[in-house]
C-alpha positions, 0 to 999 in steps of 0.5 A: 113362687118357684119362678120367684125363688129361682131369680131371688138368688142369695148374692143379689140380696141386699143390692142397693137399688135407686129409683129416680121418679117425681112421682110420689105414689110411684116412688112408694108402691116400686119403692116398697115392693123392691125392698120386700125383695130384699133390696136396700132402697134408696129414692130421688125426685129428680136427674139431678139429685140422683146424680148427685146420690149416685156420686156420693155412693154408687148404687148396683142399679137405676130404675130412671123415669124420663119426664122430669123437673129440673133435669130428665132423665136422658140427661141424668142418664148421659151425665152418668156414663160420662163418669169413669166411676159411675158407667158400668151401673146398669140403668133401665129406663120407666117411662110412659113414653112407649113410642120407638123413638124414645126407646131408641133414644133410651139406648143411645143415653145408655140405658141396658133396659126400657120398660113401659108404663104402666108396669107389672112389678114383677116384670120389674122384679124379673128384669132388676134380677136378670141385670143385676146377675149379668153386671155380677157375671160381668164383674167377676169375669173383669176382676179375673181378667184384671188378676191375670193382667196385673200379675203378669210378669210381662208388662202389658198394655191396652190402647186405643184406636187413636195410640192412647192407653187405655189400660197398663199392668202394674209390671209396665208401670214398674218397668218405666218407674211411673205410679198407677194411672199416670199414663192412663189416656196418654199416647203412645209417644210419651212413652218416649218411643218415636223420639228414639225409633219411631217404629213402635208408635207406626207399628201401632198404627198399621195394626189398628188399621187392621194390619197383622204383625209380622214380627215383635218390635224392638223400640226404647222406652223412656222411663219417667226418670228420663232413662231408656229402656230397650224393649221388645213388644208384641202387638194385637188387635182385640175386638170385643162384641161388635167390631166398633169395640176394639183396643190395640193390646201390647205384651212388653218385654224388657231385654235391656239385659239380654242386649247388653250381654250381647253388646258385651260380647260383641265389645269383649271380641272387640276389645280383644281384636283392638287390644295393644296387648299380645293376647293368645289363647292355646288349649290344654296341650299349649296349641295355639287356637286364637291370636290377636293382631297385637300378636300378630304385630309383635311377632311377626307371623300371620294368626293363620302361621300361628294356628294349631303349633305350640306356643313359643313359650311353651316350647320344650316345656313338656320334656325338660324342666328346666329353664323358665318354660318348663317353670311355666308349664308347671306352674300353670298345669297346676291350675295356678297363674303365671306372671313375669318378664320374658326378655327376647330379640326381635327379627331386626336385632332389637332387644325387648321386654315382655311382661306376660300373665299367663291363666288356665281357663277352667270349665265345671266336670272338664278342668283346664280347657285353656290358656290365655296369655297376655303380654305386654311390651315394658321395654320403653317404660324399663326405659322411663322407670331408669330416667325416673330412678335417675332423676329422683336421684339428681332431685335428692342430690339437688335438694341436699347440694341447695341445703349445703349452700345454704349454710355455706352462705351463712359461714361465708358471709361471716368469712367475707364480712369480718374481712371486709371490717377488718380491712378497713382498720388496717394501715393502707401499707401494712402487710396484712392487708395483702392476706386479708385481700386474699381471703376476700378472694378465696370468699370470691371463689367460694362464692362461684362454687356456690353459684355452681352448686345452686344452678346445678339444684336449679336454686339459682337466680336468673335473669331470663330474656328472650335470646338466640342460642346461636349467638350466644355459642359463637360468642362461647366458642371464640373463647373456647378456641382460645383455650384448647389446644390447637390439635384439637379442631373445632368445628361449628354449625350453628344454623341462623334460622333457629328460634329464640328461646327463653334464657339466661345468657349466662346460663347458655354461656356455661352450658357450652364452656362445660361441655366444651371443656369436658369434650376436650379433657377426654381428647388431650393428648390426641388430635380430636375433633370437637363439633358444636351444632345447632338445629331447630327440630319438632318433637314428635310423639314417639320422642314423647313416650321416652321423655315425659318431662317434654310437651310436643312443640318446636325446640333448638338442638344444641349437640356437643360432639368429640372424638375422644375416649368415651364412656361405658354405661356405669359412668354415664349413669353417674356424670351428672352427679355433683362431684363425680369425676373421671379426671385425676385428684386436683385435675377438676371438681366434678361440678361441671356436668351438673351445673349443665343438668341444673340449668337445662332442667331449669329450662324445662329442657333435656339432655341425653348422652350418647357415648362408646368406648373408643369413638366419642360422646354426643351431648344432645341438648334439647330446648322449647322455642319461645312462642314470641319475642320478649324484651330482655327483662335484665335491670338499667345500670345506675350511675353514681356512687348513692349514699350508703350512711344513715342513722336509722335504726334497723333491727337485724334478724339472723340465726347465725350470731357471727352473721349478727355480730358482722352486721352490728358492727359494719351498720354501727360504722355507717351510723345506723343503730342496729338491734340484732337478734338470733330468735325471730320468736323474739323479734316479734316481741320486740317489735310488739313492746319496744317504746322506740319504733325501727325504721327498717327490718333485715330478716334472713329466710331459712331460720328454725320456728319461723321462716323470713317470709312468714316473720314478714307476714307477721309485722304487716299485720302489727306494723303494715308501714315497716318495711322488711329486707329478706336475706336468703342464700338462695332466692328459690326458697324464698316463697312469695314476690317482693312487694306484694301485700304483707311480703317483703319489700326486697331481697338480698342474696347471701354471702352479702357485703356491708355496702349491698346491705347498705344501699338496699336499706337506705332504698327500702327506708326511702320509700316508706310512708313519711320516711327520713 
């Protein structure tokens, strides 16, 4: 009994404990004998039903026979510790087979026991207990060697002999973002290790050849969403019993953090040795400790002339306090930063523009340890911020000169009209005639002026070709030579090689006569030298940085030079201003210049100035050469006088009345029957409800509500056949192309005279669908 109390210990009661034999009596007599011992018992008459029992709850022991139907036991036995769920229940074997053989064969399936029969039940009891505490010692030593292993805080891996893991922690699983058993008997490679470095997975290799680790190897994981994580792991090989059962343990440690801290340092030591910026850290008494080649550049002085002497900024900061180094000494012995602009000349003579910041570095219980100062050259953006400044002001100017000559059209078009109305009614010999002929002359001249208004806001309308500047100027210069005096001596150097650009020969036709004449009011009076030269040039980098309206390519040169009075910076800063003129009242109008500007920046070209008082000026004008030759774009001349006449009827849409009442009565003359309307709200309407349909529209473009293009898009859609005319005292306004689907189907610049209107609606009224 003592012996029986000693083995039936307290936590092996009611283990559940399945005996497999097809033996009945058997079953009965171990059966009843189990369950007096406190057991849950559980029966199966064969292999396979205690499979079966065993996967649908598995039991803490078997007690197998071997000969049996359907399946034996060896069978049932390997069948069992091939499952994951089912190889640690510990199996012992009853068999009358007692020979060495089939007890060695018993081992080999699995089994932990062997016991012959005929059996003593309580060799039976004694053995059950004995393996049923040696499974419990085992569990509770797994369960806590997997406590630790989970909650390490260091990934932790088990593989195989072959690179397979066998076993991963749930910090690794974690650290690589896969769930629980998703890497279980996976190799080492899907970790994605050897497609970075292969270091780890060779690693792997020599340890479970039995190798020792020198050091931890520092690979990239791959986590599962593709991500790298940087790692360093720490192998060994773990033997377990005998040496057949071995396992190769990893301890994963992920030091993404810790490299890039170090890569961060190292691209800060970078950055600030690569820095465009003038960078130079001094100690708390302004000694400079560090410089960076920018510095060194900027300056220069070599970093080991700069090391351990003041800061030049802070030069006489300490005694004196005035001037700005001693501002800044104090601002920043405060504890406070300083910022501003620090203007000096460079060893060759050359002004710059610095802009500085200037912070203390403060470090816990010591206070201000340092100071860092980053300055930066500004003297070229100064520069740009000017142009920009500058530009703005001609675009403002440019918008307000277009907005100006707009209404001025719209006022001369009535002018020109009633003139035109009122000429034809007078006697071919009266006397009026002569003062109306005089109006239309002066309209003519106004005309021009606008024309020079809307080139020099880039309104304009050209007819751009494929030309050669040089042509062009020596045609120019022969009327120029005409023109001046003879003291003045003009000299050309037009080089023939020069590409083609893309152009309004006009244009280029009035850039030389402005500037020619320009250059030879600042010389009357004197023997001048006027000197016109073309050159063709690449547009580098450096020449970039200061014109940002460029792109680098190949450009034509045009340079006009005289050596007359000169200009001072004030009145070059304003020359390209509509109106500004250095010439006496009545002596110019101050458009010249302007117009240049409005046709160079058309061209996407540029213009600089370059003059002193007493030597001369130099307009340098720069153009982009054409890419390829094209085929002038300008219109055949028709010949023949058409039929202006017609008696369609033709609604006329304007917000000027005078420009209406005009147009009524020069149409109503040639025949037509004309409707005229200041509100194009109202056009709309008309069209919508009129029992009489219009053959034609005339609408101008810069009207209140609704603009002419957006009117032309309106009556497409209610009336897709009617065409539309678009009057505009600029066609840069306008804002779609003649023709296209629901636009107009052409265009008149204002001030207009009746015969272009005229002819544009007999042209227009022609191409309708089923037109008169």
């Amino acid at each position: 009994m003592k012996n029986q109390d000693t083995w039936n210990r307290p936590e092996l009661q009611d283990c559940d404990v399945l005996i497999v034999d097809d033996n009945p009596e058997n079953l009965k007599v171990l059966g009843d004998f189990l369950a007096a011992q406190g057991f849950n018992v559980r029966i199966a008459r064969d292999g396979s039903k205690a499979v079966a029992s065993a996967k649908a709850s598995p039991p803490d022991l078997i007690l197998l026979d071997i000969h049996m139907p359907v399946m034996d036991g060896y069978e049932a036995c390997q069948i069992l510790k091939a499952t994951p769920s089912l190889q640690d229940i510990p199996v012992i074997f009853l068999s009358a087979l007692g020979e060495t053989f089939n007890v060695v064969k018993g081992f080999e399936c699995g089994g932990v026991d062997y016991i012959t029969k005929p059996f003593e039940l309580e060799e039976v009891r004694i053995r059950v207990n004995t393996h049923l505490q040696i499974r419990r010692l085992l569990v509770e030593s797994r369960a806590g060697f997997r406590s630790s292993f989970e909650q390490s805080v260091v990934g932790m891996f088990h593989l195989d002999l072959d690179g397979r893991i066998i076993a991963a922690n749930r910090r690794l699983y974690g650290m690589l973002g896969y769930g629980p058993h998703e890497l279980h008997m996976k190799a080492i490679d899907a970790l994605g290790a050897a497609a970075s470095d292969s270091c780890l997975t060779d690693a792997v290799k020599r340890i479970a050849a039995g190798e020792r680790m020198e050091a931890p190897v520092e690979a990239e994981y791959r986590k599962k969403d593709g991500q790298g994580v940087l790692c360093r792991t720490t192998l060994s090989l773990v033997t377990v019993g005998s040496p057949r059962d071995r396992y190769v343990a990893g301890i994963v440690e992920d030091i993404s953090a810790i490299k890039h801290a170090e890569r961060s340092l190292a691209r800060q030591a970078a950055a600030l040795e690569q820095a465009a910026e003038s960078i130079v850290i001094t100690d708390a008494d302004g000694i400079v400790q560090y410089v960076n080649p920018a510095y060194e550049a900027a300056s220069g002085m070599a970093q080991e002339d700069c090391l351990g002497r003041r800061f030049p900024v802070f030069d006489s900061a300490h005694e004196d306090g005035d001037g700005q180094p001693g501002e800044i000494w104090r601002t920043i012995t405060s504890g406070e930063p300083w910022k501003g602009r620090i203007a000096g000349v460079r060893k060759e003579g050359k002004g710059y523009v610095e802009e500085y910041s200037i912070t203390p570095v403060r470090v816990a219980g010591a206070g201000i340890v340092n100071y860092v100062s980053v300055a930066r050259d500004i003297t070229g953006q100064l520069q740009l911020e000017e142009q920009l400044r500058q530009a703005q002001k001609m675009e403002a100017i440019g918008t307000l000169a277009a907005g100006i000559a707009h209404d001025f059209n719209n006022v001369l078009s009535g002018i020109v009209g009633f003139a035109e109305l009122a000429l034809d009614e007078l006697p071919a010999d009266g006397s009026a005639r002569d003062s109306i002929g005089e109006i239309l002359r002066a309209s003519e001249r106004a005309r021009e002026l606008i024309a020079q208004i809307l080139a020099f806001s880039r309104h304009k309308e050209s007819r751009v070709a494929s030309i050669h500047v040089q042509d062009v100027v020596r045609d120019t210069l022969k009327l120029v030579q005409r023109s001046i005096s003879p003291s003045i001596e003009v000299v050309a150097e037009l080089a023939d090689d020069c590409g083609p650009v893309m152009a309004d020969p006009s244009g280029i036709h009035q850039i030389v006569m402005n500037l020619c004449t320009n250059a030879y009011h600042s010389m009357q009076g004197t023997d001048g030298r006027l000197n016109v030269r073309i050159t063709q040039t690449e547009i580098d980098k450096e020449y970039l940085q200061g014109h940002p309206n460029l792109l680098p390519g190949t450009y034509i040169r045009l340079e006009v030079s005289d050596t007359g009075h000169g200009m001072d910076k004030a009145t070059m800063q304003r020359i390209f201003e509509p109106y500004f003129t250095t010439k006496g009242v009545g002596k110019g109008t101050g458009l010249g210049l302007s117009t240049v500007h409005g046709i160079v920046k058309s061209l996407n070209g540029t213009i600089n100035v370059y003059s002193e008082v007493g030597v001369g000026s130099t307009f340098a004008i720069l153009l982009p050469v054409a890419q390829r030759e094209e085929p002038s774009g300008l219109p055949a001349h028709t010949k023949g006088t058409p039929d202006i006449s017609g008696n369609e009827r033709i609604l006329f849409v304007d917000d000027e009345e005078s420009i209406c009442l005009f147009v009524e009565a020069a149409l109503s003359r040639l025949g037509y029957k004309v409707v005229t309307l200041t509100d194009p709200v109202h056009a709309l309407e008309l069209l919508k409800s009129s029992p009489i349909p219009f053959d034609a529209v005339v609408t101008d473009e810069v009207m209140p509500g609704i603009r002419g293009t957006e009117l032309c898009s309106h009556i497409w859609r209610i009336k897709p056949n009617l065409p539309v005319i678009l009057c505009c005292g600029y066609p840069a306004a306008v804002r779609s192309t003649p023709g296209e689907e629901g636009t107009f189907a052409a265009s008149l610049t204002k001030p207009m005279n009746v015969s272009d209107l005229a002819r544009t609606i007999r042209e227009v009224v022609g191409k309708k669908p089923n037109g008169k």
